[in-house]
Residue, then its C-alpha position, 0 to 999 in steps of 0.5 A: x946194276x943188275x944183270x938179266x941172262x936169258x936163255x932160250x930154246x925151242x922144241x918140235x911137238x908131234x904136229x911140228x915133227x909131223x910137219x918136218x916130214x910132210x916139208x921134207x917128203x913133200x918135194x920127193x913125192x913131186x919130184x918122183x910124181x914128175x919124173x913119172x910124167x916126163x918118163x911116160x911122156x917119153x914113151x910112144x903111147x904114154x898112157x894114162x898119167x894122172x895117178x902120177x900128176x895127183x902125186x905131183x899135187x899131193x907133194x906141193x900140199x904137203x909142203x905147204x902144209x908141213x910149213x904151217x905145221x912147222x910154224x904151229x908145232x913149236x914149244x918155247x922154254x925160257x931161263x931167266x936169270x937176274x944177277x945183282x952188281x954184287x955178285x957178278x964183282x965177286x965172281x969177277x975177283x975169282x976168275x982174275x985171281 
């Protein structure tokens, strides 16, 4: 009988690190564009806050963009190895022994 290990691992390109970023900054821009909106409104003559509404929106693309890159941006390396019967009963011996 013969024995298939496979090992596996995953790496980021330069568009997944990218999209690592633009999904972790995205909700902090949002978030800080919002915080704007409520202090301005919070204010008696609030002003003009539509700078602050444009970083509420680019937050939510760069998100969903950085999910898309995440996916896209990703390299896979594979190890197979193919163990016969024989040698994993030898190494067997050697590890009880």
């Amino acid at each position: 009988m013969t024995k298939i290990e496979i090992q596996s691992q995953q790496n980021f390109t330069s568009i997944g690190s990218a999209g690592v970023l633009m999904f972790l900054g995205g909700p902090l821009l949002s978030a800080f564009g919002y915080h704007s909106v409520v202090q301005a409104a919070l204010l008696e003559f609030p002003g003009d806050t539509s700078g602050y509404w444009i970083l509420v929106w680019l937050g939510a693309i760069a998100f969903q963009v950085g999910c898309v890159f995440m996916l896209v941006g990703r390299t896979y390396d594979h190890q197979v190895v193919v163990r016969s019967e024989q040698a994993t009963a030898k190494k067997d011996e050697l590890e009880w022994a």
